[in-house]
N, CA, C and O atoms as a printed pandas DataFrame, in Angstrom:
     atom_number atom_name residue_name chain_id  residue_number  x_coord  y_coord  z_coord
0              1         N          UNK        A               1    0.844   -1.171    0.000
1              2        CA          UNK        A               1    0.000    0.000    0.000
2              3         C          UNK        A               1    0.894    1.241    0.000
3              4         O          UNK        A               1    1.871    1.370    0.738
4              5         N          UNK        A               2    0.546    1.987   -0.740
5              6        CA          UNK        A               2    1.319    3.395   -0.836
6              7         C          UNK        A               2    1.235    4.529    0.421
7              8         O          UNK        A               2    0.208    5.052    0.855
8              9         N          UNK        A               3    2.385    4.710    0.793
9             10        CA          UNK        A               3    2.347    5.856    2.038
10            11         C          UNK        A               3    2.693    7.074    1.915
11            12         O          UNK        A               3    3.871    7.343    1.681
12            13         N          UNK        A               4    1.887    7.907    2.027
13            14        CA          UNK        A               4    2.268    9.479    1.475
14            15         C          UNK        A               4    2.107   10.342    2.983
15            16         O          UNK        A               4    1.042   10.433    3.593
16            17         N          UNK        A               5    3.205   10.848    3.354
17            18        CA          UNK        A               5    3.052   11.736    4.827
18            19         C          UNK        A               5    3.339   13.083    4.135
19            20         O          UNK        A               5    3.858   13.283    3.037
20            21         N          UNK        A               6    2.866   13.972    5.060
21            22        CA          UNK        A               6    2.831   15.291    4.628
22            23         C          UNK        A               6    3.140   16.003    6.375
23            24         O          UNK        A               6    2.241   15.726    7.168
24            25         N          UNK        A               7    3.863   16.528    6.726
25            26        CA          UNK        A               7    4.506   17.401    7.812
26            27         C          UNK        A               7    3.876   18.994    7.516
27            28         O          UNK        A               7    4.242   19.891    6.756
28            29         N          UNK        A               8    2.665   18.866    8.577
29            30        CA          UNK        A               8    2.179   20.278    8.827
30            31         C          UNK        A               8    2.350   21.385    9.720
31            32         O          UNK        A               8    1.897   22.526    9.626
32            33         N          UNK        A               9    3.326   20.689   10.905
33            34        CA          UNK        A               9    3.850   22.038   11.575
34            35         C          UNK        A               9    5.260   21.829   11.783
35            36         O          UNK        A               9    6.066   22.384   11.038
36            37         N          UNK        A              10    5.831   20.691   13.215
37            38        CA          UNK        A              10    6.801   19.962   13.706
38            39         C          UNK        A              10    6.679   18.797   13.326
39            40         O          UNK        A              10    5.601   18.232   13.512
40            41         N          UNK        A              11    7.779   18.109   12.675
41            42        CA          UNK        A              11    8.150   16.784   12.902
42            43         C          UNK        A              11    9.576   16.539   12.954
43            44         O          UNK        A              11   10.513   16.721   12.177
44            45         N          UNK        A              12    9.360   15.804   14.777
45            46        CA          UNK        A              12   10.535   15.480   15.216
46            47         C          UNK        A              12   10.583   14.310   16.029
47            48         O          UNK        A              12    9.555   13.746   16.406
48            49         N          UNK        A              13   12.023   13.822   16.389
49            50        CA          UNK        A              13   12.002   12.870   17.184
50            51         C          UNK        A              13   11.575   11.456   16.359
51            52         O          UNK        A              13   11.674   11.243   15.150
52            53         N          UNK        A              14   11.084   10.592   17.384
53            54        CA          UNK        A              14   10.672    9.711   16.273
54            55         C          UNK        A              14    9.672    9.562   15.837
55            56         O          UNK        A              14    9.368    8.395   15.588
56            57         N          UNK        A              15    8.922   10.377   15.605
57            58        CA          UNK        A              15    8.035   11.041   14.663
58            59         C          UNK        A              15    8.389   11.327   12.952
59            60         O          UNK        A              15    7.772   11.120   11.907
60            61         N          UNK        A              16   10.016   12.041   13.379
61            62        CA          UNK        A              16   11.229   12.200   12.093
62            63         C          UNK        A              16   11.184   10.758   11.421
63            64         O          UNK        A              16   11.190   10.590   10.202
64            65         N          UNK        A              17   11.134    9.654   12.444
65            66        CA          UNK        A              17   11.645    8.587   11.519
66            67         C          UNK        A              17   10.380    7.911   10.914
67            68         O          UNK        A              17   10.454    7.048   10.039
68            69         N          UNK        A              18    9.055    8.430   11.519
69            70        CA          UNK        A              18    8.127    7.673   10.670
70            71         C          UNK        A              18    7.847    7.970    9.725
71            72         O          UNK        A              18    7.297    7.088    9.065
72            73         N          UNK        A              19    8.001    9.170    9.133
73            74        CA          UNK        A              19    7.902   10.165    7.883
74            75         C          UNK        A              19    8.589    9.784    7.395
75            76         O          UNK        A              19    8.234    9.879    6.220
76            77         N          UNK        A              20   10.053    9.053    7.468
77            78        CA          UNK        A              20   10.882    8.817    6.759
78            79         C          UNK        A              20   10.608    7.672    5.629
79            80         O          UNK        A              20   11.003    7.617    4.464
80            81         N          UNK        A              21    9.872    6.865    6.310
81            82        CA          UNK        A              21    9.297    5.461    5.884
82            83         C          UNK        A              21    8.149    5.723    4.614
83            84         O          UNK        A              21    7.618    4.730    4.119
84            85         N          UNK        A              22    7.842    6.903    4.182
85            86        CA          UNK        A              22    7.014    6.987    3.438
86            87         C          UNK        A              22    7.395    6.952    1.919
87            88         O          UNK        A              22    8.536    7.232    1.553
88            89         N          UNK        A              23    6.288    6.557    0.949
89            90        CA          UNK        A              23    7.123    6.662   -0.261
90            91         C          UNK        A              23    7.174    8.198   -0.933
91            92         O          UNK        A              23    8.087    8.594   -1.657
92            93         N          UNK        A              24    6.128    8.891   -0.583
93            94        CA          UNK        A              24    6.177   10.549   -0.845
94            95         C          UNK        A              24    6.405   11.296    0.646
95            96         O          UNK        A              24    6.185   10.631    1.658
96            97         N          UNK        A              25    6.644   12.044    0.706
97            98        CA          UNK        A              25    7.125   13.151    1.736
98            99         C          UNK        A              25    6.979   14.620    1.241
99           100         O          UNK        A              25    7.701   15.099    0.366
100          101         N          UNK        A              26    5.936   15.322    1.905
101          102        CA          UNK        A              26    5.680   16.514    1.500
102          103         C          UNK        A              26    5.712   17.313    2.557
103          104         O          UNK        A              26    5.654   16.698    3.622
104          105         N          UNK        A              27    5.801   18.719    2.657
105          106        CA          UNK        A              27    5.699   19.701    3.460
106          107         C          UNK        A              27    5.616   20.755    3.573
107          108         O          UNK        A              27    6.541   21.446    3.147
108          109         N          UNK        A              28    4.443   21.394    4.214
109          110        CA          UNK        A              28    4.194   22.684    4.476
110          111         C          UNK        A              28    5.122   23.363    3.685
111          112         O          UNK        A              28    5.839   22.656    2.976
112          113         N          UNK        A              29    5.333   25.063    3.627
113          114        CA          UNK        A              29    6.900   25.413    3.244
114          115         C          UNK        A              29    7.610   25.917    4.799
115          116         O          UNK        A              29    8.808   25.850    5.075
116          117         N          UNK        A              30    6.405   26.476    5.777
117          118        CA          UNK        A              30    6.431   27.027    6.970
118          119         C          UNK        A              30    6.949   26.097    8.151
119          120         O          UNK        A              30    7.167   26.414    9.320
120          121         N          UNK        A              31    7.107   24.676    7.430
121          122        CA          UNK        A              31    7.086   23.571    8.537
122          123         C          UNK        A              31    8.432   23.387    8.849
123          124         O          UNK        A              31    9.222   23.905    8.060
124          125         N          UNK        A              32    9.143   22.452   10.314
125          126        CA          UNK        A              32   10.108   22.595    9.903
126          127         C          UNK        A              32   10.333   20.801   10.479
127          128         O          UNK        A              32    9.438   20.416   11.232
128          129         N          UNK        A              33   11.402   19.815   10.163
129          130        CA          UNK        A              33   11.361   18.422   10.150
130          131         C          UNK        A              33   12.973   18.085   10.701
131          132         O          UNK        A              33   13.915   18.508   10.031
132          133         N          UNK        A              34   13.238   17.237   12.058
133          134        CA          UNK        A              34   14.554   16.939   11.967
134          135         C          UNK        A              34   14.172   15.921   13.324
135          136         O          UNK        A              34   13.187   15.878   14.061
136          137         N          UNK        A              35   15.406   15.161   13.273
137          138        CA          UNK        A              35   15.399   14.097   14.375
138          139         C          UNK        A              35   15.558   14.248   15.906
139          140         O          UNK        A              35   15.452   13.434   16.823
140          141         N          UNK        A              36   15.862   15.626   15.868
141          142        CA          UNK        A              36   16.252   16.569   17.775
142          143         C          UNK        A              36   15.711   17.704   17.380
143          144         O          UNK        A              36   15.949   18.191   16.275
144          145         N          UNK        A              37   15.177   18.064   17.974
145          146        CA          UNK        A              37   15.114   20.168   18.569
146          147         C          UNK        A              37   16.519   20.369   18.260
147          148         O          UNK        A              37   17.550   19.703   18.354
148          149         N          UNK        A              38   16.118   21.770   17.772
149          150        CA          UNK        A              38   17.213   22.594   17.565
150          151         C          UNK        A              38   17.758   22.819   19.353
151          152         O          UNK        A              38   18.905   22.550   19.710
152          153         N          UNK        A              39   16.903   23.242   20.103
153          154        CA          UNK        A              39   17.612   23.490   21.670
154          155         C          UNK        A              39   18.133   21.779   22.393
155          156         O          UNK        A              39   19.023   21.701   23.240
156          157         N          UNK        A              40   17.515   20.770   21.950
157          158        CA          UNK        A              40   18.187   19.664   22.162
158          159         C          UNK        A              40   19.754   19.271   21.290
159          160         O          UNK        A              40   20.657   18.468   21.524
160          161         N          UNK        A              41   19.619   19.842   20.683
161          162        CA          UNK        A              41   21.361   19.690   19.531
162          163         C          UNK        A              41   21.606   20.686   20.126
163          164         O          UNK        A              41   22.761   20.311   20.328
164          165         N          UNK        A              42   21.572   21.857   20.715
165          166        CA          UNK        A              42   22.397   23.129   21.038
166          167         C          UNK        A              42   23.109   22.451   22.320
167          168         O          UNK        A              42   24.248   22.358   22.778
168          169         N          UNK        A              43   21.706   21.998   22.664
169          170        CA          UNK        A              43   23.018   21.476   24.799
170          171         C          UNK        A              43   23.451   20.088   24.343
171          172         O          UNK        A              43   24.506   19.767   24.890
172          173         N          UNK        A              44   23.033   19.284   23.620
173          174        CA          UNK        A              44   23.976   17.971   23.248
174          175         C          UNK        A              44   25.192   18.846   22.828
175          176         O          UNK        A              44   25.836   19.131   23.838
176          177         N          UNK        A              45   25.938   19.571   21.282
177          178        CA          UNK        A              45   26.940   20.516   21.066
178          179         C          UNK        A              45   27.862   20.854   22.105
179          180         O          UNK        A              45   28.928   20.368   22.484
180          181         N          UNK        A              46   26.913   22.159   22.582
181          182        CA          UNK        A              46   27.271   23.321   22.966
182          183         C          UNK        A              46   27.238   23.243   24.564
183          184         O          UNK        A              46   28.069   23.778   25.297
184          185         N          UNK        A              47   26.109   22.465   24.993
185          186        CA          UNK        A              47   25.965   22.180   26.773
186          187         C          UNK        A              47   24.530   23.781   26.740
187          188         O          UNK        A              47   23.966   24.178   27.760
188          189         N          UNK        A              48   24.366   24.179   25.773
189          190        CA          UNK        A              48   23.385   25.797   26.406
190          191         C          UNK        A              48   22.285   25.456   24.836
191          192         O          UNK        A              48   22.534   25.392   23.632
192          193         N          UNK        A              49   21.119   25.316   25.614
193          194        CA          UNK        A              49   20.408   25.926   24.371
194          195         C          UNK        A              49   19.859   27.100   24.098
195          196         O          UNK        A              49   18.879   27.286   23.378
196          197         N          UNK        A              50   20.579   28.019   24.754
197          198        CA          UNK        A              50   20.448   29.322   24.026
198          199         C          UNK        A              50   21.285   29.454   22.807
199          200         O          UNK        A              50   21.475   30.546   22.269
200          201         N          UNK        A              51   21.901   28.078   22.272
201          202        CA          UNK        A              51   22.652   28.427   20.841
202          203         C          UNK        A              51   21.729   27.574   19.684
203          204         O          UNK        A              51   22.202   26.879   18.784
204          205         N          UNK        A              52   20.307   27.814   19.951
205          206        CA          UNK        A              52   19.586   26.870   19.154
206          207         C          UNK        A              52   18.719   27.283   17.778
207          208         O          UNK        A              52   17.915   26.541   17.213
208          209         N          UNK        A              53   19.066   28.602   17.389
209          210        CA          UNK        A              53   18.989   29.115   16.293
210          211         C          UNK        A              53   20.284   29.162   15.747
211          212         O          UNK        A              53   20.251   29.513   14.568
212          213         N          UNK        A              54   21.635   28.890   16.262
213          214        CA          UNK        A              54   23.047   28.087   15.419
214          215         C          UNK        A              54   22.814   26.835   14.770
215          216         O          UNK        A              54   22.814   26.521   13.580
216          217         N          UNK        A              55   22.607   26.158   15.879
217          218        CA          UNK        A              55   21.810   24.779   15.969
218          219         C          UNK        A              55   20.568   24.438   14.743
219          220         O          UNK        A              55   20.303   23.354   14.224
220          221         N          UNK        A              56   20.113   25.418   14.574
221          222        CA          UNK        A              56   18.819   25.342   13.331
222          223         C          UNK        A              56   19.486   25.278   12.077
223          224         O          UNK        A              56   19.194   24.424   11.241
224          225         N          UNK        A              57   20.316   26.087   11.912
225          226        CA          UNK        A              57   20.570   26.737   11.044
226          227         C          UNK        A              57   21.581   25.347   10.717
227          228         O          UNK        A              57   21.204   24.696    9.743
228          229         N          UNK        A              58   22.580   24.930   11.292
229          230        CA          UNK        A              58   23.546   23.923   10.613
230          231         C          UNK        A              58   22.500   22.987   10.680
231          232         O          UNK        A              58   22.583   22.446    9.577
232          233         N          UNK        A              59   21.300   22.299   11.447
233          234        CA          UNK        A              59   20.572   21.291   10.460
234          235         C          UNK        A              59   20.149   21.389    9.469
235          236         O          UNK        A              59   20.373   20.623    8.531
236          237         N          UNK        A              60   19.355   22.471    9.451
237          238        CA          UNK        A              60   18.762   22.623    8.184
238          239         C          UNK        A              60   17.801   21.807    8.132
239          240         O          UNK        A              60   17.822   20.750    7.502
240          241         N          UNK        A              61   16.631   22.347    8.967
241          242        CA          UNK        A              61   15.171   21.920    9.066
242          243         C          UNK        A              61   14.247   22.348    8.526
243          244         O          UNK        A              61   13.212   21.685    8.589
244          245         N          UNK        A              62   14.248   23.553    7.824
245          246        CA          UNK        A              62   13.221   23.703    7.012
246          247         C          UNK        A              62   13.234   23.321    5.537
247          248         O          UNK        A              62   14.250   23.095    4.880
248          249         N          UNK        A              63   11.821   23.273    5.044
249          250        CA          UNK        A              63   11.239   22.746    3.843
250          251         C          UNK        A              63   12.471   22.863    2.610
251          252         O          UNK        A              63   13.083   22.069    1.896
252          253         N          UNK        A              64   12.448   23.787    2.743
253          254        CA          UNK        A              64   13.337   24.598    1.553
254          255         C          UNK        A              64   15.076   23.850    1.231
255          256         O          UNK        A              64   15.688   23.644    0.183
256          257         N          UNK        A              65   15.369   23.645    2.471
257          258        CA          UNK        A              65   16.857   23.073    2.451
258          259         C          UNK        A              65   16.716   21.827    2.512
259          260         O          UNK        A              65   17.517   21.353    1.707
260          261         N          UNK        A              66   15.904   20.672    3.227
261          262        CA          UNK        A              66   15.193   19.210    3.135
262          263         C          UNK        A              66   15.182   19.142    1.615
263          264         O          UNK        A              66   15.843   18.205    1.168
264          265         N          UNK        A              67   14.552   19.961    0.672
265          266        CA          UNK        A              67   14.013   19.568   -0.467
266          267         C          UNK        A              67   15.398   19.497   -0.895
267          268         O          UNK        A              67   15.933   18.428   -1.185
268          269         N          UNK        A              68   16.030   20.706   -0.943
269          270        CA          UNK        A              68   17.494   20.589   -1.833
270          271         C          UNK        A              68   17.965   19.422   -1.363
271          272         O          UNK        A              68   18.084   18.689   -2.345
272          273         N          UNK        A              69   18.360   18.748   -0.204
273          274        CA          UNK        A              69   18.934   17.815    0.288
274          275         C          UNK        A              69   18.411   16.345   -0.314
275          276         O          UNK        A              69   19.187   15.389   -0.338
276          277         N          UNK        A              70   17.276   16.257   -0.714
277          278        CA          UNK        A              70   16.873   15.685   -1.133
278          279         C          UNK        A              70   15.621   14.414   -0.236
279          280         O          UNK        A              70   15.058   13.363   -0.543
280          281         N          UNK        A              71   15.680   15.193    0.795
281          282        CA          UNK        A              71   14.841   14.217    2.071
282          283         C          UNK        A              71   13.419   14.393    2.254
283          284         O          UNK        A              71   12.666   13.805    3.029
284          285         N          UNK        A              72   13.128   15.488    1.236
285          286        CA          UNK        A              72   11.321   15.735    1.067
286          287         C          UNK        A              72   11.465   15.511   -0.893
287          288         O          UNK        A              72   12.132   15.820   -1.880
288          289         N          UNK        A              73   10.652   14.988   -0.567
289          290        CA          UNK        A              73    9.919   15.333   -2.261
290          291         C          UNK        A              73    8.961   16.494   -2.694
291          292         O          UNK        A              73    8.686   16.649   -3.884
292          293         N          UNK        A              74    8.417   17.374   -1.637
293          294        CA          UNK        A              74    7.592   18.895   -2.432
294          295         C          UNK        A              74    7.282   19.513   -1.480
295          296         O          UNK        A              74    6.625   18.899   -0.640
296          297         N          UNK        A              75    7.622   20.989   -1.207
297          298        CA          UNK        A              75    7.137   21.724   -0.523
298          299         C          UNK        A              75    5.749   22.030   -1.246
299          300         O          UNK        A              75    5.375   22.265   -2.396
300          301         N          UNK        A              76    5.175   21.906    0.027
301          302        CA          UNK        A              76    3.599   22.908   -0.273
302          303         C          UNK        A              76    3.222   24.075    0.038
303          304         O          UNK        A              76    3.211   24.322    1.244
304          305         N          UNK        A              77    2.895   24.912   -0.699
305          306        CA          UNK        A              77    2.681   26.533   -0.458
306          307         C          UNK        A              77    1.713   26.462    0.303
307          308         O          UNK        A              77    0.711   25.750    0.374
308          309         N          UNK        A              78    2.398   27.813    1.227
309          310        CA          UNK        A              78    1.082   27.898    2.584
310          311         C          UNK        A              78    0.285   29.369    1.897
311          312         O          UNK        A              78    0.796   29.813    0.869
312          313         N          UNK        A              79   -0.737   29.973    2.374
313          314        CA          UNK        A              79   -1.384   30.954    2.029
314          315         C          UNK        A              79   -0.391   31.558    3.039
315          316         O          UNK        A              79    0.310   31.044    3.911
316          317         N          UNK        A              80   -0.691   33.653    2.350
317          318        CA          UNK        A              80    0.168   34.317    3.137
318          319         C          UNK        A              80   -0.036   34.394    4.484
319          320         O          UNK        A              80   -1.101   34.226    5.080
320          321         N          UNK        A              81    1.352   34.733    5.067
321          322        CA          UNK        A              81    0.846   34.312    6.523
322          323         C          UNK        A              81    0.305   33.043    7.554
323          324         O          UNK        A              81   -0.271   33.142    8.638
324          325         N          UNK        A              82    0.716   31.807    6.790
325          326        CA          UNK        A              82    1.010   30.499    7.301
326          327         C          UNK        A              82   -0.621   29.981    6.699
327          328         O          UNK        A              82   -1.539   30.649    6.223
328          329         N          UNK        A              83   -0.509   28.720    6.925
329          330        CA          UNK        A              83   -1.696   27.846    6.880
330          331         C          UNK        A              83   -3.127   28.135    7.250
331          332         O          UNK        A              83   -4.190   28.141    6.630
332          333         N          UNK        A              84   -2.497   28.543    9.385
333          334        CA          UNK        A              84   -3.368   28.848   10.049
334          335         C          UNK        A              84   -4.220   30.126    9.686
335          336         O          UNK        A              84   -5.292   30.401   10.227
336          337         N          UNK        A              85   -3.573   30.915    8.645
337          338        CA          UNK        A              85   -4.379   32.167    8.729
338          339         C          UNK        A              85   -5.718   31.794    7.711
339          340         O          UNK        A              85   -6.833   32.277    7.908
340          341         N          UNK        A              86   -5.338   30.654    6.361
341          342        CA          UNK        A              86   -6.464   30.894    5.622
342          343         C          UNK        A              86   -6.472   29.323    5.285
343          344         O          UNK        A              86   -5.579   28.782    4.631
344          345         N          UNK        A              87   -8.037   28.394    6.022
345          346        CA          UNK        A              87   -7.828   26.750    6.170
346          347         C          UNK        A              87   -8.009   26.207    4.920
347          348         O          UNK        A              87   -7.591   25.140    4.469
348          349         N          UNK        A              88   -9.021   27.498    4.155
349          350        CA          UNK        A              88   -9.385   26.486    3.381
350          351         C          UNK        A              88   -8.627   26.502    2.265
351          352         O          UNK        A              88   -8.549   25.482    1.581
352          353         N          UNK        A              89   -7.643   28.203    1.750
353          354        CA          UNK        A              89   -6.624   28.064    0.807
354          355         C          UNK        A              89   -5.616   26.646    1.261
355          356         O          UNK        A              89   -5.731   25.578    0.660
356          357         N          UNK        A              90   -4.631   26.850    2.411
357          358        CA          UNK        A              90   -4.010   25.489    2.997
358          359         C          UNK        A              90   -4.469   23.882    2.447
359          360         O          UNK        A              90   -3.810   22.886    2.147
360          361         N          UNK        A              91   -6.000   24.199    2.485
361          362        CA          UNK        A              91   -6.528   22.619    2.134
362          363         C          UNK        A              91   -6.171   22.202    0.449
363          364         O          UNK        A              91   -5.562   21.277   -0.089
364          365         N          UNK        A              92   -6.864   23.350   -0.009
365          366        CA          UNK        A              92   -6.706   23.202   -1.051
366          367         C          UNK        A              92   -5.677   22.839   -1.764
367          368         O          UNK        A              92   -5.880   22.303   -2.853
368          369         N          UNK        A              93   -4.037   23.111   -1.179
369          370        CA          UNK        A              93   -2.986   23.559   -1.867
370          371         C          UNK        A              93   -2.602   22.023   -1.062
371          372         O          UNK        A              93   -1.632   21.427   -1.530
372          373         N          UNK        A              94   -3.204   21.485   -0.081
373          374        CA          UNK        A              94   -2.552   20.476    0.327
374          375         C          UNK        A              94   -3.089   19.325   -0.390
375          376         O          UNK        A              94   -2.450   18.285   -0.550
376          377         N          UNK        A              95   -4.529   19.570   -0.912
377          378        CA          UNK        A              95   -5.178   18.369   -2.082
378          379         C          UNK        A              95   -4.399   18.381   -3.270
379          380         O          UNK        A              95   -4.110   17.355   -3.885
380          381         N          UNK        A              96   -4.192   19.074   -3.471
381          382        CA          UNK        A              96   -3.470   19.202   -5.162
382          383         C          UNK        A              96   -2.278   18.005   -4.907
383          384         O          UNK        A              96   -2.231   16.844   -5.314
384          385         N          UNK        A              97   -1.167   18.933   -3.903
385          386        CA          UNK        A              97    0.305   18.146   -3.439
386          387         C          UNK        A              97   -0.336   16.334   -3.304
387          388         O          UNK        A              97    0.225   15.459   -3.964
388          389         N          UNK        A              98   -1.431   16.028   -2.460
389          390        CA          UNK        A              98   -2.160   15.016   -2.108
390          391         C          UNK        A              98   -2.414   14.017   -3.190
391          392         O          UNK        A              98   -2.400   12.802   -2.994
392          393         N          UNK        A              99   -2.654   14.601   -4.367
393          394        CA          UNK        A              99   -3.378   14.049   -5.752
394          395         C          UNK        A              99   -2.424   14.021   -6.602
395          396         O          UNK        A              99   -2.726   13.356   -7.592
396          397         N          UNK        A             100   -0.927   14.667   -6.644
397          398        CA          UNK        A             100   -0.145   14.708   -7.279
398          399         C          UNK        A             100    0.921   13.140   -6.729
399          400         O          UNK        A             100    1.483   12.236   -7.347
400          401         N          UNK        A             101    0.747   13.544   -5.101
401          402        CA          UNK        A             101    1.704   11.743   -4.560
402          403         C          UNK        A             101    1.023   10.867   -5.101
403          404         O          UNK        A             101    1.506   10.040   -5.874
404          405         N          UNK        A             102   -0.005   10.912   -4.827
405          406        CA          UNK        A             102   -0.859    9.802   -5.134
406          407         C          UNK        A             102   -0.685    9.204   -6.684
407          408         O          UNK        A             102   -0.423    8.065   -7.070
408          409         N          UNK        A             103   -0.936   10.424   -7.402
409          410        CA          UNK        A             103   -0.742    9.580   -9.112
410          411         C          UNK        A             103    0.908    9.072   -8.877
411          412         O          UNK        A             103    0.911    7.856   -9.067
412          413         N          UNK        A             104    2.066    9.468   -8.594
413          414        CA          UNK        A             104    3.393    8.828   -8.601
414          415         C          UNK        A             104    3.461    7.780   -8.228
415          416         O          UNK        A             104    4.376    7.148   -8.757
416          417         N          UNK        A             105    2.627    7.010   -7.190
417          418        CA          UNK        A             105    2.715    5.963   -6.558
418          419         C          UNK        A             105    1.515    4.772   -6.281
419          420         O          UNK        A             105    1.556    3.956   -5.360
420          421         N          UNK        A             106    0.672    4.856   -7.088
421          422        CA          UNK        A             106   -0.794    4.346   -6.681
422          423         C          UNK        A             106   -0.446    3.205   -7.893
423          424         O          UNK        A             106   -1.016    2.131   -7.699
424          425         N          UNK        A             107    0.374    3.268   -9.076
425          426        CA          UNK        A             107    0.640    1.832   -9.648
426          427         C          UNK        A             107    1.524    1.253   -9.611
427          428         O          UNK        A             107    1.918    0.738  -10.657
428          429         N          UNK        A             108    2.179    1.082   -8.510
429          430        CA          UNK        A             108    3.573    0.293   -8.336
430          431         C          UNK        A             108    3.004   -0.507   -7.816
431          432         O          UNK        A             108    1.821   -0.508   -7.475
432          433         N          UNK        A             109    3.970   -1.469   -7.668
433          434        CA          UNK        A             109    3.875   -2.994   -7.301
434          435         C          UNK        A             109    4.262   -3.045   -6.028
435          436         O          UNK        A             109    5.164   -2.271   -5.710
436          437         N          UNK        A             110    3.695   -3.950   -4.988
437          438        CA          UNK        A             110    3.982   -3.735   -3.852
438          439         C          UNK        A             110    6.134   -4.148   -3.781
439          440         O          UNK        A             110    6.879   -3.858   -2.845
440          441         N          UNK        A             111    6.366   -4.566   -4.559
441          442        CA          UNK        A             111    7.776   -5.159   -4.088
442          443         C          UNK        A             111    8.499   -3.661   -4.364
443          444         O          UNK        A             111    9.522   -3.380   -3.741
444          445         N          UNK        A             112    7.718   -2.397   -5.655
445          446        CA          UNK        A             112    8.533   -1.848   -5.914
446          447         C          UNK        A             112    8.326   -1.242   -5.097
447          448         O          UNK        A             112    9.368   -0.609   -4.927
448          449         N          UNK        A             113    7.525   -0.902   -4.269
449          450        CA          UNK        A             113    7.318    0.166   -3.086
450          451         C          UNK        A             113    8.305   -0.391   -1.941
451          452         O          UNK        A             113    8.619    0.397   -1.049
452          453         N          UNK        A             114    8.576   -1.090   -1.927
453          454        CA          UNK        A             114    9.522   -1.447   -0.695
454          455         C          UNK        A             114   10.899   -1.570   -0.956
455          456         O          UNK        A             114   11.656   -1.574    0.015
456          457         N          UNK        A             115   11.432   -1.688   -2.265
457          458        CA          UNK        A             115   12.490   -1.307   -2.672
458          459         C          UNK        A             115   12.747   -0.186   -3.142
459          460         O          UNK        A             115   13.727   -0.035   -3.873
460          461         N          UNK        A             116   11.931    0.819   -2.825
461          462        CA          UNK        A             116   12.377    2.155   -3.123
462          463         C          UNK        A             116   12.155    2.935   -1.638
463          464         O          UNK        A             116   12.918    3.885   -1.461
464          465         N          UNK        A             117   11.555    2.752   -0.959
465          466        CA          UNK        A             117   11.471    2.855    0.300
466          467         C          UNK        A             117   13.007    2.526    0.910
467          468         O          UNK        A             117   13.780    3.471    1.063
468          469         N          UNK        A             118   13.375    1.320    1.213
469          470        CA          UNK        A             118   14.406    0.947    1.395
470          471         C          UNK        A             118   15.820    1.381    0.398
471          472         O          UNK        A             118   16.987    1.329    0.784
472          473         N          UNK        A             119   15.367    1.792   -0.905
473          474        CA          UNK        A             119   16.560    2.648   -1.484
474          475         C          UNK        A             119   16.996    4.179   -0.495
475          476         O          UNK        A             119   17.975    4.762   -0.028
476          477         N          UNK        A             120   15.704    4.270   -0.584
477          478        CA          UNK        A             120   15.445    6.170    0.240
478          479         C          UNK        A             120   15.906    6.277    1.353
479          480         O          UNK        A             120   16.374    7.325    1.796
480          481         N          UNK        A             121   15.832    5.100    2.023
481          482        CA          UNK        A             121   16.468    5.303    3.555
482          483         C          UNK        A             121   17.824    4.745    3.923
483          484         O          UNK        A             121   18.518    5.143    4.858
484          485         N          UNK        A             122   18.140    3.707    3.015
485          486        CA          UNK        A             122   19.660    3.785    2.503
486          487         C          UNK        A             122   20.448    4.957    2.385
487          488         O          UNK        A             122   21.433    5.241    3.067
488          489         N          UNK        A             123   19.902    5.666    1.399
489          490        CA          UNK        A             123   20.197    7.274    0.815
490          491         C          UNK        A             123   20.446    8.433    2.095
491          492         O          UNK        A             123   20.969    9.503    1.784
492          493         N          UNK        A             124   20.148    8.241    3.194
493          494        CA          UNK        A             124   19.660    9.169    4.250
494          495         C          UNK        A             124   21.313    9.369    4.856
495          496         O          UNK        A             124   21.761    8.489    5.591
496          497         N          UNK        A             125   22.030   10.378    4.555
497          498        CA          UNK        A             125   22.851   10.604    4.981
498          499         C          UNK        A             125   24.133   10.709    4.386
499          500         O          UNK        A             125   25.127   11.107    4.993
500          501         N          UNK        A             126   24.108   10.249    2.847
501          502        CA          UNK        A             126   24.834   10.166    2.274
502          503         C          UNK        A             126   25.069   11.761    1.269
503          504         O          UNK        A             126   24.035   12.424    1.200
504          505         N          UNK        A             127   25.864   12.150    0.797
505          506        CA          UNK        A             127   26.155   13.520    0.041
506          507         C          UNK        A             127   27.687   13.366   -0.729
507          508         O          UNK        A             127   28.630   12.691   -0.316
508          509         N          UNK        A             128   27.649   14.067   -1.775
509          510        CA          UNK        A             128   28.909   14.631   -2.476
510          511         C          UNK        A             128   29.295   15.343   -2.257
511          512         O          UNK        A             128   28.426   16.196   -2.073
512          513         N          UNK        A             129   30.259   15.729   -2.093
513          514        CA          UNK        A             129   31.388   17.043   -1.966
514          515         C          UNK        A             129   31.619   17.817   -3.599
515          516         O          UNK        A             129   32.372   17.115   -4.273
516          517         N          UNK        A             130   31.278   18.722   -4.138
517          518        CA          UNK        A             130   31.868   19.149   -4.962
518          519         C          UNK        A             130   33.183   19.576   -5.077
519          520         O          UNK        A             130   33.880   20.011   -4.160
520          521         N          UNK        A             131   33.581   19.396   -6.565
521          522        CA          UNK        A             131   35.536   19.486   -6.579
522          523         C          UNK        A             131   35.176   21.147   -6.513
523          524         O          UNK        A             131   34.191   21.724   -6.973
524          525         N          UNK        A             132   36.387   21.723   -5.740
525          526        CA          UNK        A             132   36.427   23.102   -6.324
526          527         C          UNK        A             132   37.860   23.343   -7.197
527          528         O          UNK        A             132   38.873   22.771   -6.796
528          529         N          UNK        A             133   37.938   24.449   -8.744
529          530        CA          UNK        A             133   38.599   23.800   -8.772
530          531         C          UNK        A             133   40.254   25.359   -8.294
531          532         O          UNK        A             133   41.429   25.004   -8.206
């Protein structure tokens, strides 16, 4: 069966890792997704989480840098001023993203869904270095 998660405010902890398991991954653009709090990586680091907007910033938890990274598959546009301000633009923009996973993944075969699943989370951590030259 096809699993499509979508991250609408926080997802963290192991919460992070159940999202991971999905074959689409979408998110808010406002949202932000990582395996610790930024103030939990600041005092693991640093011992103070008053360094937890440092801490944000070298994970790189929001939508925008996930996508480049390659650990979400689509940010979803929030209406101006977040989700909460307008539900039913939000809904809307979250059916579309909704109907778009869905056609990518609704005719695979169950073996291929689990070998791409298991490709994806293989993938989780791995990166290139570009040459400079």
């Amino acid at each position: 069966m096809p699993l499509i998660s979508v991250i609408i405010g926080e997802g963290g902890s192991g919460g992070a890792v159940a999202f991971a398991t999905a074959d689409r991954l979408a998110m808010l653009e406002h949202s932000i997704y990582s395996v610790i709090s930024p103030e939990g990586c600041a005092s693991i680091l640093w011992k103070s989480a008053e360094k937890a907007p440092e801490a944000a910033e070298i994970m790189g938890i929001t939508a925008a840098r996930l996508k480049t990274l390659g650990l979400i598959d689509r940010i979803v546009p929030e209406p101006c001023g977040g989700a909460h301000r307008d539900h039913a633009a939000a809904a809307q923009s979250l059916r579309k993203a909704l109907i778009e996973a869905l056609r990518q993944v609704r005719d695979l075969a169950p073996a291929e869904l689990v070998d791409r699943r298991s490709a994806r989370l293989m993938g989780y951590g791995r990166f290139r270095e570009q040459a400079t030259a």
